[in-house]
N, C-alpha and C positions, 0 to 999 in steps of 0.2 A: 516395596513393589511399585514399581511404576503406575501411576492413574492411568485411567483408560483412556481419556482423552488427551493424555499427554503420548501414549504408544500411537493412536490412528494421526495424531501432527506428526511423529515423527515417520510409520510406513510415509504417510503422505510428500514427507521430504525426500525421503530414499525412492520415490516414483518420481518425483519432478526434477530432480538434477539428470538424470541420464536425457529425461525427454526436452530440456534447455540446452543439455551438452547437444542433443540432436539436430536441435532445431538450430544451432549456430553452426554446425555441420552443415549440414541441408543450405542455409541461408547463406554461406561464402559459396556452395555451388551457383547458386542461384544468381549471384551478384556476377561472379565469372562469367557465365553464361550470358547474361545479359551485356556485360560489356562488350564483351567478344562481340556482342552484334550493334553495338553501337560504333557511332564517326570516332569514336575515341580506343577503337580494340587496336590500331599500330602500337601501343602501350604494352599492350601486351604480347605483341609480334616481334621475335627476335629479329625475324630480318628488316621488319619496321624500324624495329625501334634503331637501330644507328643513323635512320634520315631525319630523327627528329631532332632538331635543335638540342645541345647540350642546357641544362640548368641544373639549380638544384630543386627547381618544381618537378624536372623529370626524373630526378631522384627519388623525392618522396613519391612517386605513381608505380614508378617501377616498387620501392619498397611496401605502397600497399597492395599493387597485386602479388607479388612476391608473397605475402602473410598469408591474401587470402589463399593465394595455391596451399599452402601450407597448414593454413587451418584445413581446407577442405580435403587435401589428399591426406595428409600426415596425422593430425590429431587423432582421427578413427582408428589407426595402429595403433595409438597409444593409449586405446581405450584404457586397457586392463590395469595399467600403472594408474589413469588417472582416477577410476570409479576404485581401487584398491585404497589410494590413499583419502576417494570422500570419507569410506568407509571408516578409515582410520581416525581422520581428525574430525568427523562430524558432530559427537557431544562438545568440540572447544568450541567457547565463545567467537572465536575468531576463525571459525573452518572458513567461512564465505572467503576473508582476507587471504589466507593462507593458497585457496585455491587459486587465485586470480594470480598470487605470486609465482605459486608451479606453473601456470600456464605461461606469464609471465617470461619465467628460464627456459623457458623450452621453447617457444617462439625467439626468444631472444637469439637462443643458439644457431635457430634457424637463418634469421635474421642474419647474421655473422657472416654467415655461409654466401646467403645471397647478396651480400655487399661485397665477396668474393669473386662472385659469378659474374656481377654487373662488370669490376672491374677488370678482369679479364675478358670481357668480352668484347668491350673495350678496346683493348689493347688487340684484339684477335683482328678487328675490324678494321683499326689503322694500318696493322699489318698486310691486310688482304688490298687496304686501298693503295700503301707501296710497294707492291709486287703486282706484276701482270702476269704470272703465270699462279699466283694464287686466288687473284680476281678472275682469270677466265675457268680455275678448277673450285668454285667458293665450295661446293659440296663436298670437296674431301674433310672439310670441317663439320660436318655430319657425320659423314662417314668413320672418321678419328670417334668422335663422339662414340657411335656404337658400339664401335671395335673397344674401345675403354672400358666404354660398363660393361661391355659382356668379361673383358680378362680379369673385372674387377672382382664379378661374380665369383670367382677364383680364388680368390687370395685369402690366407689365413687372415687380414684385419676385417675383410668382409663378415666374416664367419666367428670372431671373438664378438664383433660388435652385434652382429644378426645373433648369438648368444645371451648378450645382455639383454638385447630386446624384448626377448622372448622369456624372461626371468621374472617379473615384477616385482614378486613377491622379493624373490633373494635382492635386488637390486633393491627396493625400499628401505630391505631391513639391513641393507650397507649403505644407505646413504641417509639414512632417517632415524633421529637420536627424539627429538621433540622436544630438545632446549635449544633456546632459541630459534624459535618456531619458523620468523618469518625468511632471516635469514638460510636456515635449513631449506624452507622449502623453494626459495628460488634455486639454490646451489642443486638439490635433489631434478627441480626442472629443466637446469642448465645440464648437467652432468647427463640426464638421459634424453635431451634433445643431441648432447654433443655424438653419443653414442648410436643417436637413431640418423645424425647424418654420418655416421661412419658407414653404416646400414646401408643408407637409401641415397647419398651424394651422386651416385653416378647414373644410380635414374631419373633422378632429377633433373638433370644435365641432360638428358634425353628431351625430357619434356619442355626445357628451354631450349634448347637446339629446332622442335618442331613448331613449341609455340604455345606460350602458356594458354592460348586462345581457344587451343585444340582440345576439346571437353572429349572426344573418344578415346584418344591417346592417355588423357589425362586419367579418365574412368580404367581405363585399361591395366593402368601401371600401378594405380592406388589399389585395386581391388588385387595386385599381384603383391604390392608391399603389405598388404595389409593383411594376406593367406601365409605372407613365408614367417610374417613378425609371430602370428596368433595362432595357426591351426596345428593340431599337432603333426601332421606331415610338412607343414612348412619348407621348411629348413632342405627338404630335397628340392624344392621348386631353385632353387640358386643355379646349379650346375645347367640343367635344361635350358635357363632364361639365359643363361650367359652364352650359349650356344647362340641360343633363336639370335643374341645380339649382334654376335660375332660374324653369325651367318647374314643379318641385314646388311651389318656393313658392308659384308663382301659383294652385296647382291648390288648395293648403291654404287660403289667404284666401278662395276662394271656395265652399271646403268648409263655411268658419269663418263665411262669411257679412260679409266684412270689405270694406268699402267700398273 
């Protein structure tokens, strides 16, 4: 039987990881927000950022706010996977290591993604600079934008991956054996990061299209990914949101004046 004082260390660990996972939540909002109003928020503004000098200083800026957006909107979706597997490994010696590895894979994946985004956006921007009638229409690239996530809403990979999401349980106990532990659990945090951008890629994309700067939009979308991932009516909010998308873009072309 457990000593007594070994059962109140351990409730007491199982209270302070959730409220450290919170407070690192909370604190990427916190840091976004602040930048956003600092001389340094065009970092974080899509249409900023192509007047700023290329480097690779402006690569790692855009790649830590890229994390933070990601810690701050995304992580919270994935509570249930992540407080599932404290559960799991917390009597191993090495739960702390192992946890930092899941988080590890699953920003990584994210990460992946957004070194995706930069680069085609990229490529979006030189384009718009050789063309004059997509420099004087630049908002149909918003517009495309909406129109996207909403048909994306749609699709059978949308709704296999919005599936796994909402699985943890089954999703752990397919991707989590507990030999070789450390290994495991990046692959474990890669595998349902890759999954959760299957999910959530094309709102994302949203939010970088307005501005990773933009803390309504951003509050807006996270607390919409973060009801269809977890709640049990979820899973109907998709078809509705891909509407509301399909309909802004409409509303934007005609704002834009776009044929």
């Amino acid at each position: 039987m457990m000593p007594i004082a070994a059962r109140e260390r351990a409730a007491a660990e199982r209270r302070l990881f959730p409220l450290l996972l919170g407070a690192l939540i909370v604190l990427a909002w916190l840091v976004l927000a602040v930048w956003g109003r600092s001389p340094y928020s065009r970092y974080l503004s899509h249409h900023e950022l192509a007047e700023v000098p290329e480097s690779s200083l402006l690569l790692l800026v855009f790649i830590g706010g890229w994390l933070l957006m990601t810690a701050a909107m995304m992580l919270p979706t994935s509570l249930p996977l992540v407080l599932l597997f404290r559960r799991l490994t917390r009597a191993r010696p090495d739960s702390g290591r192992l946890m930092l590895l899941l988080l590890t894979g699953y920003l990584g994946a994210w990460t992946g993604f957004g070194l995706l985004v930069a680069v085609g956006d990229g490529f979006l921007h030189r384009l718009v600079e050789h063309s004059t009638w997509l420099e004087a229409n630049a908002r149909l690239l918003s517009t495309a934008t909406l129109a996207l996530a909403g048909i994306y809403q749609f699709t059978p990979l949308k709704y296999h991956c919005l599936d796994k999401c909402r699985s943890p349980f089954s999703f752990l106990s397919e991707y989590w054996r507990g030999r070789d532990a450390a290994l495991q659990a990046v692959r474990l945090g890669a595998h349902h990061g890759a999954y959760c951008v299957g999910c959530c890629w094309s709102l994302m994309l949203v939010i970088f299209a307005v501005g990773v700067g933009n803390l309504g939009w951003m509050l807006l979308l996270a607390a919409v990914m973060g009801a269809e991932k977890n709640l049990s009516w979820g899973r109907r909010l998709s078809a509705p949101l891909g509407i509301v998308l399909i309909a802004s873009g409409a509303v934007t072309a005609y704002q834009t004046g776009l044929p």
